[in-house]
Residue, then its C-alpha position, 0 to 999 in steps of 0.5 A: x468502493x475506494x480501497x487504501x493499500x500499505x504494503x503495495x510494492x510488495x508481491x502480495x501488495x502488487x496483488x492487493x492493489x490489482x484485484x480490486x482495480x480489476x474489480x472497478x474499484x478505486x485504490x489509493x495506494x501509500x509507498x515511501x517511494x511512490x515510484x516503487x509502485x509498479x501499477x499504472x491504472x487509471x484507478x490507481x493514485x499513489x501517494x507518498x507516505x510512511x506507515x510508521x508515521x501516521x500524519x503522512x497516511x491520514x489526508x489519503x485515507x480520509x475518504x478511503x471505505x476500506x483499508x488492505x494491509x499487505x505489510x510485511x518484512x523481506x527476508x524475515x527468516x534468514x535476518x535475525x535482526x529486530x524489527x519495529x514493524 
């Protein structure tokens, strides 16, 4: 199965992305600073891209199965701040 991840430089996200590696999955995984992405897994492609704008997640989710959100916002509670997320 190849999985899409958004969300993967996150501690859920590290965790999405490893459990279906370790399953013998594929994961393609989007981060706006692919570098960020801490997984090194034959598995694995990380790609460059920015959920907020679709056209840069839509060539690497093309032949994607499936796709895991693992979206979330650091510091929520304590950061009254809106967000757009």
């Amino acid at each position: 199965m190849k999985i899409f991840v958004v969300g993967a430089t996150g501690g859920i996200g590290r965790e999405v992305v490893e459990q279906p590696l370790a399953a013998g999955h594929k994961v393609t995984s989007v981060a706006r600073t692919p570098s960020d992405v801490q997984h090194h897994h034959e598995g694995l492609q990380v790609v460059q891209g920015d959920v907020m704008q679709l056209e840069s997640l839509t060539e690497a989710i093309a032949n994607c199965d499936a796709v895991l959100s693992a979206l979330g916002i650091i510091g929520f509670r304590n950061n009254p701040k809106p967000t757009t997320l």
